[in-house]
C-alpha positions in Angstrom: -13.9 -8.1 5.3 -13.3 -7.0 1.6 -10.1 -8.7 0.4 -8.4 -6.5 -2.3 -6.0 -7.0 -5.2 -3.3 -4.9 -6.8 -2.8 -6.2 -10.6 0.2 -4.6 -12.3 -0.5 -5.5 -15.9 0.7 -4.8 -19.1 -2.3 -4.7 -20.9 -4.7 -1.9 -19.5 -8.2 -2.5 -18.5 -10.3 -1.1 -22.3 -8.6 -2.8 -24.3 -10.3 -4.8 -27.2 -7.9 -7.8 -26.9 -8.9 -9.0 -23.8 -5.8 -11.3 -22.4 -5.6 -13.8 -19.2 -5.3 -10.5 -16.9 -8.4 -8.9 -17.7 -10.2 -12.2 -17.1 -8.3 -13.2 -13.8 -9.0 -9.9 -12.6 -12.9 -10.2 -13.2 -13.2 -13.5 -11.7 -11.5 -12.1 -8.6 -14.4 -9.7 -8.2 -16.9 -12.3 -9.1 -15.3 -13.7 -6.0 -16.0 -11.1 -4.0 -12.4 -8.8 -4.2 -11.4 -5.4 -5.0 -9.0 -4.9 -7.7 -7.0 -2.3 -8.6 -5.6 -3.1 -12.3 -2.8 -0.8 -13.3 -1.2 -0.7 -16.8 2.4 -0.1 -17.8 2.8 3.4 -17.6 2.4 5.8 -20.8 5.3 8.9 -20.7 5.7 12.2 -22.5 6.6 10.4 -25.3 3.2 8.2 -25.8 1.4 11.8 -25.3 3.9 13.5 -28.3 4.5 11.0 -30.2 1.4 8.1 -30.3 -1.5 10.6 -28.7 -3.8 10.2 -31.4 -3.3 6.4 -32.4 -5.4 3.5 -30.5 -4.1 2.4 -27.5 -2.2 5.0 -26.2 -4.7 7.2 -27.1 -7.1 4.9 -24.7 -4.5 4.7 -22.0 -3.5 8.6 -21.8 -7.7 9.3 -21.5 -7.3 7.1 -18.4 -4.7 9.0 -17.0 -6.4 12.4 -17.8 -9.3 11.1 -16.0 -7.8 9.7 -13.1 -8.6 6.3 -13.9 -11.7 4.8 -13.9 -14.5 2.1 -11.9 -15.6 -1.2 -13.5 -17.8 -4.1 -12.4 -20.0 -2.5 -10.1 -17.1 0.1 -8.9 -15.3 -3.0 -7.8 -12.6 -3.0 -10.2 -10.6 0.4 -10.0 -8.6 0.9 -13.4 -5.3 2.8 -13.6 -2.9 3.6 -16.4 -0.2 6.2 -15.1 2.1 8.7 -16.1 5.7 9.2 -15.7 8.3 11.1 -16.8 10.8 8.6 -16.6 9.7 5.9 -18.8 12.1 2.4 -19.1 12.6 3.1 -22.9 14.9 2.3 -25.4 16.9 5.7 -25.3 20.1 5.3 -23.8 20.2 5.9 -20.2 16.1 5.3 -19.7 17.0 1.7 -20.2 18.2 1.0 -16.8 18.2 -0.9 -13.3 17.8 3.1 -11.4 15.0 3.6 -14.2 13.4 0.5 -13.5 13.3 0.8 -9.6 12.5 4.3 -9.3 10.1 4.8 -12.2 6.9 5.2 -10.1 8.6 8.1 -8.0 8.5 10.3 -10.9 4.4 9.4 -11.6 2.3 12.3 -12.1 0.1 12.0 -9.6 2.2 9.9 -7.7 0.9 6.5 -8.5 1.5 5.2 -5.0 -0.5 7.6 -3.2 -3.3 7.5 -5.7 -4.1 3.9 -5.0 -4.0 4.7 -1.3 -6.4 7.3 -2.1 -8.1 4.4 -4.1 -8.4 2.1 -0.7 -5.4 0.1 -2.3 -2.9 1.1 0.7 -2.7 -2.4 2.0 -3.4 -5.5 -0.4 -3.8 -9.4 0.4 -2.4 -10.2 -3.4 -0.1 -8.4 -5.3 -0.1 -10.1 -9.1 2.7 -8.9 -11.4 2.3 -9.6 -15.0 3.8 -7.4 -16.7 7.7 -8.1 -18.4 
């Protein structure tokens, strides 16, 4: 039986500087896991504001494409989108904002990783601040 992980990262998947996540997460398909590796989440105002600029560039093409399949399809790759970002604008900086950011994810970011086979994990690793 496949044992699978749910990584909640703040660095996405492409990106050039590779941190610890990006290398856990590899050596837990080496080890024979699924991951799913999911980024912060980029908002209307990456997409207006940063769209054509590096990273966010990278992580809104993620998005567009409904995320992506690394390491042998293994490795399923995720940055999503929401509409309520936890920003520094009064009011998105917030406990409610915080807790019920992913229920405002276009698609909904929980039901995509079902639809991913991430329904049901054995880890969950949070590194993200």
């Amino acid at each position: 039986m496949t044992r699978r992980c749910l990584w909640a990262a703040n660095a996405y998947w492409g990106t050039p500087l590779r941190v610890g996540a990006n290398h856990y997460a590899r050596r837990l398909v080496e080890r024979g896991w699924e991951v799913a590796f999911v980024s912060e989440p980029v908002s209307p105002r990456h997409w207006l504001r940063k769209a054509g600029r590096g990273e966010s560039r990278d992580r809104l093409r993620v998005w567009r494409g409904g995320g992506g399949r690394d390491l042998d399809g293994k490795l399923f790759h995720y940055s999503p989108m929401t509409l309520l970002p936890h920003a520094t604008p009064v009011g998105l900086r917030s406990r409610f904002v915080l807790d019920h950011w992913q229920r405002f994810t276009l698609p909904n970011v929980v039901r995509k990783l079902r639809r991913e086979g991430f329904g049901q994990v054995d880890l969950l690793v949070v590194d993200a601040v």
